[in-house]
N, C-alpha and C positions, 0 to 999 in steps of 0.2 A: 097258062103261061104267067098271067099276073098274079098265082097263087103261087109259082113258085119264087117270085122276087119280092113278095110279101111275106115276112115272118109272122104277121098278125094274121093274117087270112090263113097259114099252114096251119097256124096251132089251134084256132077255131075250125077244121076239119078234121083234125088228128082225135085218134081215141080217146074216149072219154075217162081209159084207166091211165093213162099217161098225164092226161092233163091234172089228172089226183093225185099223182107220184107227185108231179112238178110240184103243187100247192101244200103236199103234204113235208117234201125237201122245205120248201121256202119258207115253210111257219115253223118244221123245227129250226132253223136257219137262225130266221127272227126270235125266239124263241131263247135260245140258247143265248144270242147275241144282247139280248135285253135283260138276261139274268148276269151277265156278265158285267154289265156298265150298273146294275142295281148295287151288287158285289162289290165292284170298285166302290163304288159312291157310299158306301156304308162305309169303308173303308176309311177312305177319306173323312170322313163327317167321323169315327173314332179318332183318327191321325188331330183333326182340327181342336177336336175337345181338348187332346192331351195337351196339344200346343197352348191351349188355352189357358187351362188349369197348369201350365207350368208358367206363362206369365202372370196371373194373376200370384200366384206363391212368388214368385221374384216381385213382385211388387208390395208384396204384406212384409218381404223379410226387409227392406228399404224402409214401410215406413218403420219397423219396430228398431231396427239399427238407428233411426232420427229419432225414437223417443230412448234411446239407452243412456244417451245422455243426461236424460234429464233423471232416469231414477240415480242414475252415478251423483248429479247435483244434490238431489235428497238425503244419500246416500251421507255427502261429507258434509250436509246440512246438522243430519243427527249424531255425523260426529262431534259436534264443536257442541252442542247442546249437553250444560250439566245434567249428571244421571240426576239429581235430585229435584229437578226441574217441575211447577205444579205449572206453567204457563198456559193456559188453552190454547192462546194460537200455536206455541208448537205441538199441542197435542194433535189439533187439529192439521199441521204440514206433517210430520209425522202419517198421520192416518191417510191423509195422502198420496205417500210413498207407499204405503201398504195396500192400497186400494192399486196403484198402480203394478206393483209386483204383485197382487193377486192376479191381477187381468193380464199381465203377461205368461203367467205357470198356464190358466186357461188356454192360453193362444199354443202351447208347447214350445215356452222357450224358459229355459234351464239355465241354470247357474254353475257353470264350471267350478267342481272343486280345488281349489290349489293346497288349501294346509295339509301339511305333512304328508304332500304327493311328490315321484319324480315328475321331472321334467320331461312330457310327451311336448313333440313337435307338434301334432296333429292338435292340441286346446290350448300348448301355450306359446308365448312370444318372450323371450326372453330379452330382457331390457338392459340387463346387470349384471356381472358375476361379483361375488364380495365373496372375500374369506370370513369364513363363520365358524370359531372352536368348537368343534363336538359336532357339527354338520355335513353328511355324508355330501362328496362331490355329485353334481346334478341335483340336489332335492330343493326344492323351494326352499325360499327361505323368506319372502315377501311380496306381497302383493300388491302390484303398484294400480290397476285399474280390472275391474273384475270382467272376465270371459261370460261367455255365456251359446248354446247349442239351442236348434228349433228343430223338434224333433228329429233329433240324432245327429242335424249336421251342426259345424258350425258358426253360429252366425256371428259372433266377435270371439279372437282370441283374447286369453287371460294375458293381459301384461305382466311379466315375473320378472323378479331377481333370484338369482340359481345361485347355490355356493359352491365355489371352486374345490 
């Protein structure tokens, strides 16, 4: 009688091919159940990386948007320098500037073309319209602060003036 109100005492008397079903159920059970949380968890651990590597790329395009400034500063440095100039130290801020736009082509970020292009939405910002003779309507016609893409998107638009 007290084996029938004990389930641990029935199944220690019960056949010994039963009791192998049961163990054999319960471990594919476990089994299946622990390749499924592995599964997730790989899962996850790819989901994280991506998350990852998309903050870190948001954070490299922040800092190079805080140094465009400073080659735009370079930029209108060497413009005011005469072409005939033997000066070392502007050779030397010059080189510079070139040092620095090498190491941003390295990083993949590009230089928006604007001469003798229409006007796309998508690289430029249009600042201006000006009537310009002989200048088809929408085409550039100046460039007030240079654009620039990191690999293919982009990361400042070209500031333009467009001719009406």
């Amino acid at each position: 009688m007290e084996e029938e109100n004990n389930p641990e005492k029935a199944r220690e008397n019960s056949d010994p091919e039963e009791k192998l079903a049961e163990c054999e159920r319960q471990k594919h059970e476990y089994l299946s159940g622990w390749q499924r949380a592995r599964a997730d968890f790989l899962n996850y651990k790819k989901e994280e990386m991506e998350r990852i590597r998309g903050f870190i790329a948001y954070s490299t395009e922040e800092l190079f948007l805080k140094l465009l400034p400073i080659l735009d500063s370079f930029e209108r440095a060497e413009k005011a320098v005469p072409a005939n100039s033997t000066d070392e130290c502007v050779k030397g801020v010059l080189n510079i500037k070139s040092l620095l736009r090498d190491f941003l082509r390295q990083e993949g970020i590009v230089e928006i073309q604007t001469s003798g292009c229409k006007f796309d939405p998508n690289f430029h910002e249009a600042v201006d319209e000006e009537e310009r003779a002989g200048a088809e309507s929408g085409t550039i016609v100046e460039e007030v602060q240079k654009g620039y893409t990191i690999n293919g998107r982009v990361l400042r638009p070209a500031k333009i003036k467009v001719a009406k």
